[in-house]
C-alpha positions in Angstrom: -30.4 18.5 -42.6 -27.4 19.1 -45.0 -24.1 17.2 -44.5 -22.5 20.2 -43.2 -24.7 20.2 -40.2 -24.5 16.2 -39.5 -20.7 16.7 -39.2 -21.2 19.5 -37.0 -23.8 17.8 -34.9 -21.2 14.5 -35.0 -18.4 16.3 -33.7 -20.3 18.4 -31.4 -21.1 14.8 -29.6 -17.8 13.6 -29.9 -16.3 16.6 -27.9 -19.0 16.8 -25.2 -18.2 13.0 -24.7 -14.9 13.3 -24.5 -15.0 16.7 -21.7 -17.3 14.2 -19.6 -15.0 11.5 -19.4 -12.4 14.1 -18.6 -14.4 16.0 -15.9 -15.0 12.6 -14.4 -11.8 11.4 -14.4 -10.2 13.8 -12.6 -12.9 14.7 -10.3 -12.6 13.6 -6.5 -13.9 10.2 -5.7 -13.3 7.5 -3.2 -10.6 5.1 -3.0 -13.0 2.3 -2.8 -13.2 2.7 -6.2 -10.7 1.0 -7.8 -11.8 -2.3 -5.7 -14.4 -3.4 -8.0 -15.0 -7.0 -8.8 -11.9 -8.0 -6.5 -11.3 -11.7 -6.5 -7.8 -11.0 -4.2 -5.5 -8.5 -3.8 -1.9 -9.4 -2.6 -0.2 -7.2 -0.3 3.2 -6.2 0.3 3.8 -3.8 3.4 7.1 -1.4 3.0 10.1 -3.1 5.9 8.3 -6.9 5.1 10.2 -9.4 3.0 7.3 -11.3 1.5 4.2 -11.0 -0.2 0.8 -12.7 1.1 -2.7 -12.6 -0.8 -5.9 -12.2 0.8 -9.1 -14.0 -0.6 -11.0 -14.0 2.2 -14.4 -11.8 1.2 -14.8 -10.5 5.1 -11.0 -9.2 4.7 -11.6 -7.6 1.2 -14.7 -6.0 2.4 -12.8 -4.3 5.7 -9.9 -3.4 3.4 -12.7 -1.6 0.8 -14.3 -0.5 4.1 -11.0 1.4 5.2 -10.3 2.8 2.1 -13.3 4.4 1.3 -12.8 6.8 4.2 -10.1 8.3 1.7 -10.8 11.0 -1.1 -8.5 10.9 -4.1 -7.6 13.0 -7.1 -5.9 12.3 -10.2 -3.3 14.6 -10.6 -2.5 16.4 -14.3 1.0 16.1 -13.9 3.3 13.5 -12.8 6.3 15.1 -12.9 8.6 14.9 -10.5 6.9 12.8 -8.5 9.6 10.3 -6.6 8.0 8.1 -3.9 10.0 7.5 -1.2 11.7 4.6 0.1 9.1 4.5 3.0 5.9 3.8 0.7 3.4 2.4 2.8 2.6 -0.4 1.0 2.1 -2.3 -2.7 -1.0 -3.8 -3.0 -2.0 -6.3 -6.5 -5.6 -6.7 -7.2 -7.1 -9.5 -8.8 -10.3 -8.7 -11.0 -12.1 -11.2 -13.3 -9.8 -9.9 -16.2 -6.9 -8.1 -15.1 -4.5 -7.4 -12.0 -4.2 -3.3 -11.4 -1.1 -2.9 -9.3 -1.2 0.3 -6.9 1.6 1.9 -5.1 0.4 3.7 -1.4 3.0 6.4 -0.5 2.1 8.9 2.3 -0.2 11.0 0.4 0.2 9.8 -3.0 -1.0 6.8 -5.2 0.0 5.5 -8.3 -1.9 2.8 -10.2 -0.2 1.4 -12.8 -1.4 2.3 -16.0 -3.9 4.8 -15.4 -2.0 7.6 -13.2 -1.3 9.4 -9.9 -3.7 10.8 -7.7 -3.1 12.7 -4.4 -5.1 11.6 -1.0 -6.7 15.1 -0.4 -8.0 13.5 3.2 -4.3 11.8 3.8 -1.8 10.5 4.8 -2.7 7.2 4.9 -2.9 5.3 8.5 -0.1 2.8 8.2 -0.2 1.5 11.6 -4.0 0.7 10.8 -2.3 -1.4 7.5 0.3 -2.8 9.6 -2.5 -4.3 11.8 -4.7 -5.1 9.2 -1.1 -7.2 8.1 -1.0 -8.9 10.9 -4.6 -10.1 11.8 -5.1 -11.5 8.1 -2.0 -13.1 7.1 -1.5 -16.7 7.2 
């Protein structure tokens, strides 16, 4: 094989790996997803002065469990967005390494520092988060 060929074969790779981490980052999915190797999330409901953290596993897993019934999709193009001064909540989870804060607004999420999806199954039951407030805070 000449060198000419190697490069070709080298970049050919390269730009089939990088449309497959593109196809799958925008492609639907569950919003169970982002919970993964969740040590606690903190929560902070729209209307509610203060911020409590769960760490209770039972409470994680009926959060996760709640969320999953929701399809997301990143969305190509921010712009424009404003989320409203009704978002239904701000949630902080806690991983091994990192905290990914997320922003729940009707039918829209933003997690910081990786983008905006819409719910395509929304909007999001806040009276259900409301509840699930009240049962697990301390």
């Amino acid at each position: 094989m000449s060198k000419k060929n190697v490069i070709y074969l080298i970049v050919g790779v390269l730009a089939i790996g990088f449309l497959l981490f593109k196809y799958n980052e925008y492609k639907e999915k569950s919003l169970d997803e982002i919970f993964t190797n969740v040590k606690a999330i903190s929560i902070e409901i729209h209307n509610d002065d203060d911020e409590w953290t769960i760490v209770n596993r039972e409470a994680i897993d009926e959060l996760k469990m709640f969320l999953s019934q929701y399809q997301i999709k990143k969305i190509k193009s921010p712009k424009g967005i404003v989320y409203s001064e009704e978002a239904v909540l701000r949630m902080n989870i806690h991983t091994k390494n990192k905290i990914i804060m997320v922003l729940f607004d009707k039918d829209r999420i933003h997690i910081a520092g990786i983008g905006h999806y819409n719910v395509l199954n929304g909007p999001i039951d806040k009276e259900w988060l409301q509840s699930f407030s009240e049962k697990y805070r301390q």
